[in-house]
C-alpha positions in Angstrom: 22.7 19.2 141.4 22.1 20.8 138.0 25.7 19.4 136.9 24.4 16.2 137.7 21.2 16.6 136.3 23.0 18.1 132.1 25.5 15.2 132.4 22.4 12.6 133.3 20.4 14.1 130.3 23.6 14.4 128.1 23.7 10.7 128.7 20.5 9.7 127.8 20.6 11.9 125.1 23.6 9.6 124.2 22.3 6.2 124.8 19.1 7.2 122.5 21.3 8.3 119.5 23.0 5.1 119.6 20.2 3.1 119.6 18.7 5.6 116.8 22.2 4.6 114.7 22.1 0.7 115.8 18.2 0.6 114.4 19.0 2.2 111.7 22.1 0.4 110.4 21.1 -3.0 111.2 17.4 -2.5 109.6 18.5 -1.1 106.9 21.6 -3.9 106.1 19.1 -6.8 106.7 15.9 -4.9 104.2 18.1 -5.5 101.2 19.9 -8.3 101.6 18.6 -10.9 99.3 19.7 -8.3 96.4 22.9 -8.0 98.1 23.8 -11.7 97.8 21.9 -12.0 94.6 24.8 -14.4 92.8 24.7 -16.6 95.6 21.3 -17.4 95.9 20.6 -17.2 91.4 23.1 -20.3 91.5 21.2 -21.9 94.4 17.9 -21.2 92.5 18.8 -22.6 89.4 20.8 -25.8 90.5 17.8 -26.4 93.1 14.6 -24.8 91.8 16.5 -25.7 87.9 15.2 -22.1 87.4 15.8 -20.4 83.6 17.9 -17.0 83.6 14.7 -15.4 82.7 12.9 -16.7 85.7 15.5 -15.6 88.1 15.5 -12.5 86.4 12.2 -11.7 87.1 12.4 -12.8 90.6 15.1 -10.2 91.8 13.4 -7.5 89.4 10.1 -7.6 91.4 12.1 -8.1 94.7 13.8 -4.7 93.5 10.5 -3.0 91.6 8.7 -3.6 95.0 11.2 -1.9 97.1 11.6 1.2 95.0 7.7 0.9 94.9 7.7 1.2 98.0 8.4 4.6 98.3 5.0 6.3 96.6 2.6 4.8 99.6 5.2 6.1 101.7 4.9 9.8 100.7 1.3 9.4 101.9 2.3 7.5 105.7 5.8 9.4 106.6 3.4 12.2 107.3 0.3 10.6 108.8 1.6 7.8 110.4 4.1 6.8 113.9 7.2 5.7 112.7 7.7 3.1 115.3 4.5 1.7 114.7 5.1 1.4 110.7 8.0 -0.2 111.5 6.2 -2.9 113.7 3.5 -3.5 110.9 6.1 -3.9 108.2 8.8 -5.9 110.1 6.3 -8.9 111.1 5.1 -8.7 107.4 9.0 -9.2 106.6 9.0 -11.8 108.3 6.1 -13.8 107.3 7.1 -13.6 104.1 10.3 -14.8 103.9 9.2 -18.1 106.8 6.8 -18.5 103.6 8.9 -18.1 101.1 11.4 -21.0 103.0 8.1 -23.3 102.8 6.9 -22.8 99.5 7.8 -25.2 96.2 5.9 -23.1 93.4 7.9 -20.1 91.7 4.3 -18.6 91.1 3.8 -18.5 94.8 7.1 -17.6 95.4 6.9 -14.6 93.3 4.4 -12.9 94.9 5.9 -13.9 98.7 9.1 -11.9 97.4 7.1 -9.0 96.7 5.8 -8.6 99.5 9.0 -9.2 101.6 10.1 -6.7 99.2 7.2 -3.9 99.8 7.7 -4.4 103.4 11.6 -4.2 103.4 11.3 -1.0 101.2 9.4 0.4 103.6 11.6 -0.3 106.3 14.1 1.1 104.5 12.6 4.3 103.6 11.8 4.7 107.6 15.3 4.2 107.8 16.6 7.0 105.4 14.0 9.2 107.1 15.2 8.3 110.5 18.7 9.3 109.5 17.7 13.0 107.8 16.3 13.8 111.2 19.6 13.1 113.1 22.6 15.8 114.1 24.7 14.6 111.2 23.0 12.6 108.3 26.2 12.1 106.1 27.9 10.0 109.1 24.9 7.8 109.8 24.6 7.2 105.7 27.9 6.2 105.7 27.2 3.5 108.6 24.3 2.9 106.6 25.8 1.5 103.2 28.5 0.0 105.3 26.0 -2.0 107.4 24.6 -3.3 104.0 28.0 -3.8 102.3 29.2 -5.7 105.8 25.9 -8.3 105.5 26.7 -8.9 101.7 29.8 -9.5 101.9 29.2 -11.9 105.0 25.8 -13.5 103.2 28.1 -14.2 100.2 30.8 -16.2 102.2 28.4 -18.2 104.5 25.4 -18.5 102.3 27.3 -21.7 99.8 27.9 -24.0 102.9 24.3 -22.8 104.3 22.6 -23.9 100.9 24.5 -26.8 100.8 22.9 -28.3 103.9 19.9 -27.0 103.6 19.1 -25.4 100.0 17.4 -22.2 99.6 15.3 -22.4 102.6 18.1 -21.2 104.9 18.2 -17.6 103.3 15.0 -16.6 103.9 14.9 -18.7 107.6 18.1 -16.5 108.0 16.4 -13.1 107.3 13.6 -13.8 109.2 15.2 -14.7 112.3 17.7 -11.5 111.8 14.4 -9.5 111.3 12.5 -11.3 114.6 16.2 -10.5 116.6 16.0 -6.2 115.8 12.8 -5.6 115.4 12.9 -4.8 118.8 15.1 -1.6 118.2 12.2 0.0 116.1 11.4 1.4 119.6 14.2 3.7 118.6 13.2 5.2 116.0 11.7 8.8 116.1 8.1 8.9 115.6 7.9 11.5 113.0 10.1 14.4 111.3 11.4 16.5 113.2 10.0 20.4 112.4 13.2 21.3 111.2 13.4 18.8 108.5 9.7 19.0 108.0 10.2 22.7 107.3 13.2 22.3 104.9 11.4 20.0 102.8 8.1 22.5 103.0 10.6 25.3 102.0 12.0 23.6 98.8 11.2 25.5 95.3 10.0 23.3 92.1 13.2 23.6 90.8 14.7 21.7 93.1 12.2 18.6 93.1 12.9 18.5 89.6 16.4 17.9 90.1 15.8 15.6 92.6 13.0 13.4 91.3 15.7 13.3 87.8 18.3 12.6 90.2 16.2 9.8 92.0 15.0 8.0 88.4 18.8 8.2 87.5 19.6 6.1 90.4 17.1 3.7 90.1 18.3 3.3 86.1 21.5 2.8 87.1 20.7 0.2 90.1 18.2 -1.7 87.8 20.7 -2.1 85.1 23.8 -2.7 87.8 21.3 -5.7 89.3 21.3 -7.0 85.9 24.8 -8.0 86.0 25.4 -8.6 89.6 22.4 -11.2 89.9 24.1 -13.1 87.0 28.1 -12.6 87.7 28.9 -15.7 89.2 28.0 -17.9 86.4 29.2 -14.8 84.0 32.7 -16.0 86.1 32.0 -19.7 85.8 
């Protein structure tokens, strides 16, 4: 009877780490994806939308400013707030952003749609990375992590030219929000807070340390903003 009863809970215990890892791989690959295939969708923008470089610039810089900006409301909410239910307040707001954005003809209005898909995705993100600090090994799930996101580029960049060609830049953003609408549903998986071991590293930490890793952090974010710069632009850098 008790045999039964550890291999039953060793099995459950399975099933909900898998879901854990599918929610937070396949959140995660979808959150950034428009800066993933950011070469494929600047060409679309300017042949379709006759954008300047400068305006297309600016575009993917506040879809990337809002995600990173998303993480100082977040250091408020990871604490105070369900995860699950973050996730289901900024997943429908992903969505609703990018159906808008698929309507909209004003780059004005457009702007300030990508934003917010942005703000939401960021925090999606982050609930993602948080998700994965709390699990048994964190360096395995961050590699399925950048591979989920790596996998949807590299896809988005192959499929998006014949998407755009039948139905412009509007299919992108239909595509992301019908992706979103699909796994929102596995936000359910997700852990509803820290768990007390990781909240009591991260209490434990000296000064030191956060100095090193907010430097760390702004390094990153130098080097992403300048790498964005070139990757929005390289396929008409190749043309």
């Amino acid at each position: 009877m008790s045999t039964q009863t550890h291999v039953s809970g060793t099995a459950a215990q399975s099933s909900d780490g898998f879901g854990l890892l599918t929610a937070i791989v396949l959140l995660a690959a979808i959150t950034p994806a428009v800066l993933m295939t950011a070469p494929a969708l600047a060409a679309q923008l300017a042949a379709q939308w006759q954008l300047s470089p400068a305006q297309i610039g600016d575009l993917f810089s506040c879809e990337l400013g809002a995600m990173s900006l998303a993480t100082l409301p977040a250091y408020w909410w990871l604490r105070r707030v369900d995860w699950r239910r973050a996730a289901l307040v900024a997943g429908p707001l992903f969505v609703a952003a990018n159906l808008a954005s698929a309507l909209v003809a004003d780059y004005a209005t457009l702007l300030g749609l990508r934003f917010a898909s942005a703000l939401a995705g960021g925090s999606l993100m982050i609930l993602c990375m948080s998700s994965a600090a709390s699990t048994a090994n964190p360096g395995r799930v961050y590699g399925l992590w950048v591979m989920g996101q790596l996998v949807i580029g590299a896809v988005g960049l192959a499929v998006l030219p014949g998407l755009f060609a039948a139905h412009g830049i509007a299919a992108c953003y239909l595509l992301l929000a019908v992706l979103m609408s699909l796994c929102l549903p596995l936000s359910r998986c997700l852990p509803a807070g820290a768990t007390p071991s990781v909240q009591k590293s991260a209490a434990g930490r000296a000064a030191g340390f956060r100095l090193r890793a907010a430097l760390g952090i702004l390094a990153v974010l130098t080097f992403y903003i300048s790498l964005s710069g070139i990757w929005t632009f390289i396929g008409s850098i190749a043309g």
